[in-house]
Chimera marker file (.cmm) of the C-alpha trace (Angstrom):
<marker_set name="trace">
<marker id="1" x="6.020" y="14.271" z="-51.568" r="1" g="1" b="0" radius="0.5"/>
<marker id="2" x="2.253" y="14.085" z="-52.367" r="1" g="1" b="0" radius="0.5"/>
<marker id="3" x="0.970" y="12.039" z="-55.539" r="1" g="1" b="0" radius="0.5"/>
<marker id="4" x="-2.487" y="13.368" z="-54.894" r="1" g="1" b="0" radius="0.5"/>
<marker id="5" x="-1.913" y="16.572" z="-56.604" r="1" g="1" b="0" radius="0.5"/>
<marker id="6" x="-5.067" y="18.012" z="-58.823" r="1" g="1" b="0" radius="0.5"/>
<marker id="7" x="-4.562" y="18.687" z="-62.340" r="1" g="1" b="0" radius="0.5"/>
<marker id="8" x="-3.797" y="21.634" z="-62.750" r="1" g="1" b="0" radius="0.5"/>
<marker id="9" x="-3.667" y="23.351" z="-66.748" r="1" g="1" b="0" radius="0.5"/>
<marker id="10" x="-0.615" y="25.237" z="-67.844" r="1" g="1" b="0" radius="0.5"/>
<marker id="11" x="-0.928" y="28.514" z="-69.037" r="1" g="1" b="0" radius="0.5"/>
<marker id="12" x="-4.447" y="27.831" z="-70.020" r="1" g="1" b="0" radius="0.5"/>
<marker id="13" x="-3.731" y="24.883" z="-72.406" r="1" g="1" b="0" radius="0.5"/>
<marker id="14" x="-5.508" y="22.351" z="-71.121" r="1" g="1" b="0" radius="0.5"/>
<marker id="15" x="-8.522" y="22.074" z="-74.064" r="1" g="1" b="0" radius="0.5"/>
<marker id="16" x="-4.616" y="21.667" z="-76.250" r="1" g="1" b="0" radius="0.5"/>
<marker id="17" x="-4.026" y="19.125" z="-74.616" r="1" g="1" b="0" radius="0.5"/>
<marker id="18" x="-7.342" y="17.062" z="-75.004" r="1" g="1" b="0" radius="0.5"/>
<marker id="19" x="-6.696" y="17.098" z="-78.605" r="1" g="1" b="0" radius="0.5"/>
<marker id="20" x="-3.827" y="14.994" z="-77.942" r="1" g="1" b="0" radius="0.5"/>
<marker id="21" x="-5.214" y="11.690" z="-78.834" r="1" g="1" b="0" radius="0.5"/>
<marker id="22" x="-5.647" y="10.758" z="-82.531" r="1" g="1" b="0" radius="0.5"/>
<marker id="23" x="-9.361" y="9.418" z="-81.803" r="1" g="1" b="0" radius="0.5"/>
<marker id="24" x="-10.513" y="12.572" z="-80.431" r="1" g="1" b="0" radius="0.5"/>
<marker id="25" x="-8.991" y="15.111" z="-82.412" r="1" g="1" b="0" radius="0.5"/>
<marker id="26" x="-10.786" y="13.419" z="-85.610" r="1" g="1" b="0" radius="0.5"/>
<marker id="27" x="-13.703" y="13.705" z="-83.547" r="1" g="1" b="0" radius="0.5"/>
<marker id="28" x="-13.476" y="17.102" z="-82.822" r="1" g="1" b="0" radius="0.5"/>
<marker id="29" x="-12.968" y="17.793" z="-86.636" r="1" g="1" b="0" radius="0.5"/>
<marker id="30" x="-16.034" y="16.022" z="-87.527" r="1" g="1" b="0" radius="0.5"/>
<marker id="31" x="-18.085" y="18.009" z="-84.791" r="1" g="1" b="0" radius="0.5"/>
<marker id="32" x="-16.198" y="20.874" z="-86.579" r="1" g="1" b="0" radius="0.5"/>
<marker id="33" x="-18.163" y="19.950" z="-89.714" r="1" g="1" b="0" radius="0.5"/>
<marker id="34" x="-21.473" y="19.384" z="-88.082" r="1" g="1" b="0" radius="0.5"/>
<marker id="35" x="-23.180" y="18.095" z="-84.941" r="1" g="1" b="0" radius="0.5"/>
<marker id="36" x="-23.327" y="13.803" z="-84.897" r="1" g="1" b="0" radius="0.5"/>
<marker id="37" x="-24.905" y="11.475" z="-83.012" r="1" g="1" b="0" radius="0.5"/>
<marker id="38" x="-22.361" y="8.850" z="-81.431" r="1" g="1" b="0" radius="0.5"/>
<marker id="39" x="-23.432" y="7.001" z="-84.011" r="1" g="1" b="0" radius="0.5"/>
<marker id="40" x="-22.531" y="8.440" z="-86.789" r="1" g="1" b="0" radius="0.5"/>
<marker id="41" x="-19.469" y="9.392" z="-85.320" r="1" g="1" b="0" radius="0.5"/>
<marker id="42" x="-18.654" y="5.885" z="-84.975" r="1" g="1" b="0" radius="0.5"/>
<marker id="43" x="-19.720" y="5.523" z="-88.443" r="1" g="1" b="0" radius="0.5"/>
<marker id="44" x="-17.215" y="7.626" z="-89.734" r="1" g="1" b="0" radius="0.5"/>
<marker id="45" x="-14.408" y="6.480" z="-87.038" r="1" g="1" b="0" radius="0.5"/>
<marker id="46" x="-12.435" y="3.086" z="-86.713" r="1" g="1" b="0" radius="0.5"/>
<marker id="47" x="-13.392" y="2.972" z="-82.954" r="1" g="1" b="0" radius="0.5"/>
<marker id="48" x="-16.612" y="1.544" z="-81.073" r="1" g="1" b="0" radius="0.5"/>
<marker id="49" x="-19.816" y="3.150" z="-79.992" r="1" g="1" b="0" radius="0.5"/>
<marker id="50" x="-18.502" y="2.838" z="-76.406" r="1" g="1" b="0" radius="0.5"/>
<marker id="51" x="-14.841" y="4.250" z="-77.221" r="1" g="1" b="0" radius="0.5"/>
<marker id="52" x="-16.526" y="7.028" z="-79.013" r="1" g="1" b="0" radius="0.5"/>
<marker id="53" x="-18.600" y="8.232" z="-76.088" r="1" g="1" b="0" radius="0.5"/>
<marker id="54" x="-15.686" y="8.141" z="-73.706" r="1" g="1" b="0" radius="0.5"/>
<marker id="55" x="-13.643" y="10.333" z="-76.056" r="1" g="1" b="0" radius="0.5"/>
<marker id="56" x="-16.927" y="12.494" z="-76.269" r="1" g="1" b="0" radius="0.5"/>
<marker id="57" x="-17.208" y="12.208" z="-72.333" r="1" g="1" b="0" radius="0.5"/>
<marker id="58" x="-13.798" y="13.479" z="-72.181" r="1" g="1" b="0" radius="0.5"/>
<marker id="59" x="-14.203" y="16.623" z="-74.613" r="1" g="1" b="0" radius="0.5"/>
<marker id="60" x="-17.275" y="17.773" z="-72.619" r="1" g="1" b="0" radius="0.5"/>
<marker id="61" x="-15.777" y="17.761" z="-69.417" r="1" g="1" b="0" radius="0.5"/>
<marker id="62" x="-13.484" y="19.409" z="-71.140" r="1" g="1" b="0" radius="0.5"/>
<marker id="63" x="-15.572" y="22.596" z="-72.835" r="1" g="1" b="0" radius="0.5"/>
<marker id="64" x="-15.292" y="21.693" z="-76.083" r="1" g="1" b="0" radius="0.5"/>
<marker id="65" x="-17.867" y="19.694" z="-76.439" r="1" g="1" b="0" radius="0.5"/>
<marker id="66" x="-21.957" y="20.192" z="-75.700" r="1" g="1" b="0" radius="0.5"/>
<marker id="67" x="-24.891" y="17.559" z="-76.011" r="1" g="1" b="0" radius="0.5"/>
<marker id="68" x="-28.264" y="17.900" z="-76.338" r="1" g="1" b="0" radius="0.5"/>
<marker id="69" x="-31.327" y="15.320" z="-76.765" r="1" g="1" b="0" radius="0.5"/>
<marker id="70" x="-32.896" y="14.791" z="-79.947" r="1" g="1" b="0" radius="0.5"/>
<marker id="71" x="-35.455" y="12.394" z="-79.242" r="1" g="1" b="0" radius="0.5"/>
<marker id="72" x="-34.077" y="8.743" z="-78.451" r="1" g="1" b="0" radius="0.5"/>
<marker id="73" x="-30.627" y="10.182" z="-79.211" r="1" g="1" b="0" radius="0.5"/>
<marker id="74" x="-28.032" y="12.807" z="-78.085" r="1" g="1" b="0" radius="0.5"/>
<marker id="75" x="-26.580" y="15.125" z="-80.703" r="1" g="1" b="0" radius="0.5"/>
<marker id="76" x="-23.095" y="16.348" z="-80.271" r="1" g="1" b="0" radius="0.5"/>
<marker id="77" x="-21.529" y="19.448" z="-81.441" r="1" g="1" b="0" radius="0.5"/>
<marker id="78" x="-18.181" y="22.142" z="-80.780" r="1" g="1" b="0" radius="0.5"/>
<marker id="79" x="-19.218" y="24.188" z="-77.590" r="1" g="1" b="0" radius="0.5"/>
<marker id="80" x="-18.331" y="27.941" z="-79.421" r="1" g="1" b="0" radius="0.5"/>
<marker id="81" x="-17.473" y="29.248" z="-75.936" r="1" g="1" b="0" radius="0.5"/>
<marker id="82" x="-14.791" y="26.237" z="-75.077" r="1" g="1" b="0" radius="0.5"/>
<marker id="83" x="-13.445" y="26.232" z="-78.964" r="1" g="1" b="0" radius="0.5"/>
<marker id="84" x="-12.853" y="30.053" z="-78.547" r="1" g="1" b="0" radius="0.5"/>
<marker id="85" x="-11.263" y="30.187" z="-75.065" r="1" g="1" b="0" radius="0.5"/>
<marker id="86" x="-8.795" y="27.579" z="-77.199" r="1" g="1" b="0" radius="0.5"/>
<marker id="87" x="-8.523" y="29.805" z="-79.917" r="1" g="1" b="0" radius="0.5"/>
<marker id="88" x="-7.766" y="32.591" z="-77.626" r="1" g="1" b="0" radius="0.5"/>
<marker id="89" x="-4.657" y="30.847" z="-76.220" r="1" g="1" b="0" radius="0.5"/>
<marker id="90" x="-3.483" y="29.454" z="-79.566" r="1" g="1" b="0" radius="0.5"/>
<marker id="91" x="-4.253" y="34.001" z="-81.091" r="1" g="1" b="0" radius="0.5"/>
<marker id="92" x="-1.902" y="34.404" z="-77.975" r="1" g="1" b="0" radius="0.5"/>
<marker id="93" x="1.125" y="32.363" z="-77.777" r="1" g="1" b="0" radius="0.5"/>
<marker id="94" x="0.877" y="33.010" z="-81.916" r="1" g="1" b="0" radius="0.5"/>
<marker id="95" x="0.857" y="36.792" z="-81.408" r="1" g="1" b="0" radius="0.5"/>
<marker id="96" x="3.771" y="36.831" z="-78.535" r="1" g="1" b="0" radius="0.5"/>
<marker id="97" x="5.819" y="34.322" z="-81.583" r="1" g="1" b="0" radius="0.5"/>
<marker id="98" x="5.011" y="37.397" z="-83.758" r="1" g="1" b="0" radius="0.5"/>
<marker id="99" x="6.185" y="39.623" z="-81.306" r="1" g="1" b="0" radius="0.5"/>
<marker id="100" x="9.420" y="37.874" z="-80.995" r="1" g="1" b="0" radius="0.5"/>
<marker id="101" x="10.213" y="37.269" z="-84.517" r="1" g="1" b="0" radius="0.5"/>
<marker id="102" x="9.714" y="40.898" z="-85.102" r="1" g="1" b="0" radius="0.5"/>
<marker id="103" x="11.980" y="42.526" z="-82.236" r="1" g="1" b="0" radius="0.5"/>
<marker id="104" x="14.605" y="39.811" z="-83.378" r="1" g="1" b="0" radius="0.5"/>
<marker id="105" x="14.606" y="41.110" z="-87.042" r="1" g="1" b="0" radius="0.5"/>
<marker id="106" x="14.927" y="44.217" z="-86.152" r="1" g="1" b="0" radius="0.5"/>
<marker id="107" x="17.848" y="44.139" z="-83.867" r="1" g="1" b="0" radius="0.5"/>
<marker id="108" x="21.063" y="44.692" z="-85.763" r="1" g="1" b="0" radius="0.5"/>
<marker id="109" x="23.051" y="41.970" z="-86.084" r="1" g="1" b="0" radius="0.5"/>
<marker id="110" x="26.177" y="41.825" z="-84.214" r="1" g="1" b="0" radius="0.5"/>
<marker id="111" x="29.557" y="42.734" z="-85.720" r="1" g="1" b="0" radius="0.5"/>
<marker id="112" x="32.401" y="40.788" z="-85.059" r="1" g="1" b="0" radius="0.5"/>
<marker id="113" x="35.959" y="42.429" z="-83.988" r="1" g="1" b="0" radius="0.5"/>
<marker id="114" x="38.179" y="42.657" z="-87.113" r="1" g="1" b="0" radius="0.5"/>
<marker id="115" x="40.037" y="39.143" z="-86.845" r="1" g="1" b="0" radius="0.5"/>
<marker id="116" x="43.697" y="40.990" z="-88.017" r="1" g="1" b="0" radius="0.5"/>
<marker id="117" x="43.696" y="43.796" z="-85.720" r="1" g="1" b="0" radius="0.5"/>
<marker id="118" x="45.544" y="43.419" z="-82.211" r="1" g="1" b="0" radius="0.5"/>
<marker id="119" x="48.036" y="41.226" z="-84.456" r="1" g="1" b="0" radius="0.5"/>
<marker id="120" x="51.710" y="41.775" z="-85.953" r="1" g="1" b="0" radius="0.5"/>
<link id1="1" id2="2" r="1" g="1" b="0" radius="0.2"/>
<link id1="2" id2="3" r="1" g="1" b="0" radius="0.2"/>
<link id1="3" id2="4" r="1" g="1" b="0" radius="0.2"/>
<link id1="4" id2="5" r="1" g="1" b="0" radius="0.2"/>
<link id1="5" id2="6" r="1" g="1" b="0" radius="0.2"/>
<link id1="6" id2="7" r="1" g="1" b="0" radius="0.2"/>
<link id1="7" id2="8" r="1" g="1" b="0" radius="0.2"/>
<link id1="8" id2="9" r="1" g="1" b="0" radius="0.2"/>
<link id1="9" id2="10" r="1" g="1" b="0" radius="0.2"/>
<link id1="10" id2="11" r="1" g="1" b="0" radius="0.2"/>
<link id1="11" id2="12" r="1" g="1" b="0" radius="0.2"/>
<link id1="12" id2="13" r="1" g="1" b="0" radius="0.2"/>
<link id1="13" id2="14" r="1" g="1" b="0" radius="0.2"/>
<link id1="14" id2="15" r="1" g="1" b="0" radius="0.2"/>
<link id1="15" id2="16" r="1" g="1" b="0" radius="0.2"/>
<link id1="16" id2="17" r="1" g="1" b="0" radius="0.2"/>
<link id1="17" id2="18" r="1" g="1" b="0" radius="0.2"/>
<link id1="18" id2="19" r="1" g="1" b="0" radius="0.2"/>
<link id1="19" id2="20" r="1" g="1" b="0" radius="0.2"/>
<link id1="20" id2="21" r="1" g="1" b="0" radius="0.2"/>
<link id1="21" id2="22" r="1" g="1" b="0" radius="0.2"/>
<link id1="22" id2="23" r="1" g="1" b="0" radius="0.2"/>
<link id1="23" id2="24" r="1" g="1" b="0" radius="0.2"/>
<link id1="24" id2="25" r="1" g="1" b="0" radius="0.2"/>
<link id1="25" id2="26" r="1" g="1" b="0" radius="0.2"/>
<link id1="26" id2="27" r="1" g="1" b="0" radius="0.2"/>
<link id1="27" id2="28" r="1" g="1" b="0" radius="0.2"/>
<link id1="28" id2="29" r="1" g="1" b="0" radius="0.2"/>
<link id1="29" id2="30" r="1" g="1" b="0" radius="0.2"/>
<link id1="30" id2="31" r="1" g="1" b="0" radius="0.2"/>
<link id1="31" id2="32" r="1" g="1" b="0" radius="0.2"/>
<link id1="32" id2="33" r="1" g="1" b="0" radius="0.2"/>
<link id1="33" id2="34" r="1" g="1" b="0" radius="0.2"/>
<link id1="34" id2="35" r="1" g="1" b="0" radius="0.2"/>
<link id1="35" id2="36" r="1" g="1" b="0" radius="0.2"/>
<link id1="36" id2="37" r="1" g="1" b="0" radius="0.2"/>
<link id1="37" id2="38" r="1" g="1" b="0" radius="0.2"/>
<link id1="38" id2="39" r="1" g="1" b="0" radius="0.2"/>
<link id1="39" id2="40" r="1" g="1" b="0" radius="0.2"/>
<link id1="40" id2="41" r="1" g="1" b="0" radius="0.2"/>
<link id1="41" id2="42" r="1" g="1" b="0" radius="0.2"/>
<link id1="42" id2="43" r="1" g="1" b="0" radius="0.2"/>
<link id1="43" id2="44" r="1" g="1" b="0" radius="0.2"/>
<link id1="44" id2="45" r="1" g="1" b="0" radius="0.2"/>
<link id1="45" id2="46" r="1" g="1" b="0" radius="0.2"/>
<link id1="46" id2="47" r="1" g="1" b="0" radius="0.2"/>
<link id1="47" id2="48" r="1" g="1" b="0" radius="0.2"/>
<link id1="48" id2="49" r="1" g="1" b="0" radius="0.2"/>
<link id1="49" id2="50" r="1" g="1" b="0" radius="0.2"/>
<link id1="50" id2="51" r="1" g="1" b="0" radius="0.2"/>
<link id1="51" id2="52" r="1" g="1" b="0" radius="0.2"/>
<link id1="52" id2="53" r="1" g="1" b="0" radius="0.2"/>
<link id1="53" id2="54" r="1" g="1" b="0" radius="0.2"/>
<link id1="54" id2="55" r="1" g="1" b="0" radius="0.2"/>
<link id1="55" id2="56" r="1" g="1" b="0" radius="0.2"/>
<link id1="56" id2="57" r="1" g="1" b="0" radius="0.2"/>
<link id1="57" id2="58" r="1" g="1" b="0" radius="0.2"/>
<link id1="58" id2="59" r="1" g="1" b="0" radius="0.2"/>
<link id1="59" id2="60" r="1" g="1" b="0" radius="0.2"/>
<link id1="60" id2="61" r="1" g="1" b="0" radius="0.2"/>
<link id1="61" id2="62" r="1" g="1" b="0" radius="0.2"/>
<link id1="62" id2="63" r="1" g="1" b="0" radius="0.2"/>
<link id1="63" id2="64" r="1" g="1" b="0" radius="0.2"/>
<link id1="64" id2="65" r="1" g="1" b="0" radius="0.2"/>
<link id1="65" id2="66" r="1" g="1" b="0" radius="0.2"/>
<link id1="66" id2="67" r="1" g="1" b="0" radius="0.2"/>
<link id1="67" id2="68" r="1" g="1" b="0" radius="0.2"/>
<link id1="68" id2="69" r="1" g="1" b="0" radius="0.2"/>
<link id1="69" id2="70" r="1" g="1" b="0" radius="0.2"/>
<link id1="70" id2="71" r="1" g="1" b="0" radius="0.2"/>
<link id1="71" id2="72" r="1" g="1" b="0" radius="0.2"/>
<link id1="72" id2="73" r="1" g="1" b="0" radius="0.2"/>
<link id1="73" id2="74" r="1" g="1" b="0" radius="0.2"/>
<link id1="74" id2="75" r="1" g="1" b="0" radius="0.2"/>
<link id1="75" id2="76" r="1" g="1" b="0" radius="0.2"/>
<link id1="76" id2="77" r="1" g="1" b="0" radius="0.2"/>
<link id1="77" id2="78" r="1" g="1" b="0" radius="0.2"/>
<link id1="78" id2="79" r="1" g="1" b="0" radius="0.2"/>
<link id1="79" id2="80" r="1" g="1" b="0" radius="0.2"/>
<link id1="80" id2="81" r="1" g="1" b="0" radius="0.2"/>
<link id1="81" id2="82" r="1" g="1" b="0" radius="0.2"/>
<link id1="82" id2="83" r="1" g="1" b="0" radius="0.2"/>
<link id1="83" id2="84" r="1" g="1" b="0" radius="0.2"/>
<link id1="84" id2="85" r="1" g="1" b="0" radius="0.2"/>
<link id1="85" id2="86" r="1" g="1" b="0" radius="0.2"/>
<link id1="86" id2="87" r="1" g="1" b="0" radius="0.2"/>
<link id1="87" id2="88" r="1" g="1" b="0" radius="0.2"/>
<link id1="88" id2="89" r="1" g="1" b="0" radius="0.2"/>
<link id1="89" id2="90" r="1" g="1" b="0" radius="0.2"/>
<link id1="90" id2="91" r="1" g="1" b="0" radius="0.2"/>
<link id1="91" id2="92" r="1" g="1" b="0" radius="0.2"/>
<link id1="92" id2="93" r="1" g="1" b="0" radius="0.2"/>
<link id1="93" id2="94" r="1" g="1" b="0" radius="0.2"/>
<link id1="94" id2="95" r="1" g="1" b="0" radius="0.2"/>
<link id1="95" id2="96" r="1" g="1" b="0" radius="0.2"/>
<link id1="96" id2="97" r="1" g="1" b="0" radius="0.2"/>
<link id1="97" id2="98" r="1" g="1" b="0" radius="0.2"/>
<link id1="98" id2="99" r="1" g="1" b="0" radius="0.2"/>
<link id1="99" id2="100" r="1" g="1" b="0" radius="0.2"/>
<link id1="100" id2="101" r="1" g="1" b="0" radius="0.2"/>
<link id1="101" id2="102" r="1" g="1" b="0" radius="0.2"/>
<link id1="102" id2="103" r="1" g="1" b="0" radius="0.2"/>
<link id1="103" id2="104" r="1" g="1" b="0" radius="0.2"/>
<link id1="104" id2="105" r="1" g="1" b="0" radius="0.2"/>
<link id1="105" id2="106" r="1" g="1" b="0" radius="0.2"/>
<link id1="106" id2="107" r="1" g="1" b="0" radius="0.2"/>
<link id1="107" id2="108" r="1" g="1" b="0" radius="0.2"/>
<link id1="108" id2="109" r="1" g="1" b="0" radius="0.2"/>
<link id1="109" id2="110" r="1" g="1" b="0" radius="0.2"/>
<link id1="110" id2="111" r="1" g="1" b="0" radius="0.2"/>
<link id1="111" id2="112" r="1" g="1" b="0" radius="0.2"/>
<link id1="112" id2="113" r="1" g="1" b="0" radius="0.2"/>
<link id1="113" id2="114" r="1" g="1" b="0" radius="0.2"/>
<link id1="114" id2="115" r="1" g="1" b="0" radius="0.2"/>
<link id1="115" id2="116" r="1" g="1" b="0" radius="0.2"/>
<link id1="116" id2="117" r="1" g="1" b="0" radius="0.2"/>
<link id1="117" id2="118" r="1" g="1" b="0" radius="0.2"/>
<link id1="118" id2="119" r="1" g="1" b="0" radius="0.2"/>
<link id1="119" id2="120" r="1" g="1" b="0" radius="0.2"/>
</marker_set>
């Protein structure tokens, strides 16, 4: 058995799944908002300067995130092309629940067989 196996994203979820943690999905919202520097999303957060730059670290690497240098500092802000690959899969997997619901509501419900008949 290998344990070196790459990562590999299921069903093209992975951006889902870097929303995972607490820390960064609150930082994603507030790059939802606006762009930040680390600094003001640390600020806003109850983590450190340093813990706030890995999470960033992570949602760049990632796509959902994009930095760019604004003098001495980097502003951070929602990469549109990573959030709407994301919002692509979530449109999917909510169209084939549609889908779903809708052919179960309209099959006909089953009838059972008449409980008295076959008996004397």
């Amino acid at each position: 058995m290998r344990l070196d196996l790459p990562f590999v994203a299921t069903y093209g979820d992975a951006q889902l799944g870097l929303l995972g943690d607490p820390s960064r999905r609150a930082i994603f919202e507030l790059l939802a908002r606006r762009p930040c520097s680390v600094q003001e999303l640390a600020d806003a957060l109850p983590i450190s300067r340093p813990a706030v730059s890995q999470h960033l670290r992570v949602l760049r690497d990632g796509g959902l995130v994009v930095s760019e240098a604004d003098g001495t500092r980097r502003i951070h802000r929602l990469d549109p092309a990573g959030v709407g690959a994301l919002r692509a899969w979530l449109d999917g997997v909510w169209s084939d629940a549609l889908t779903s619901f809708h052919k179960l509501a309209e099959t006909p419900p089953d009838v059972p067989d008449d409980p008295t008949e076959g008996t004397s």
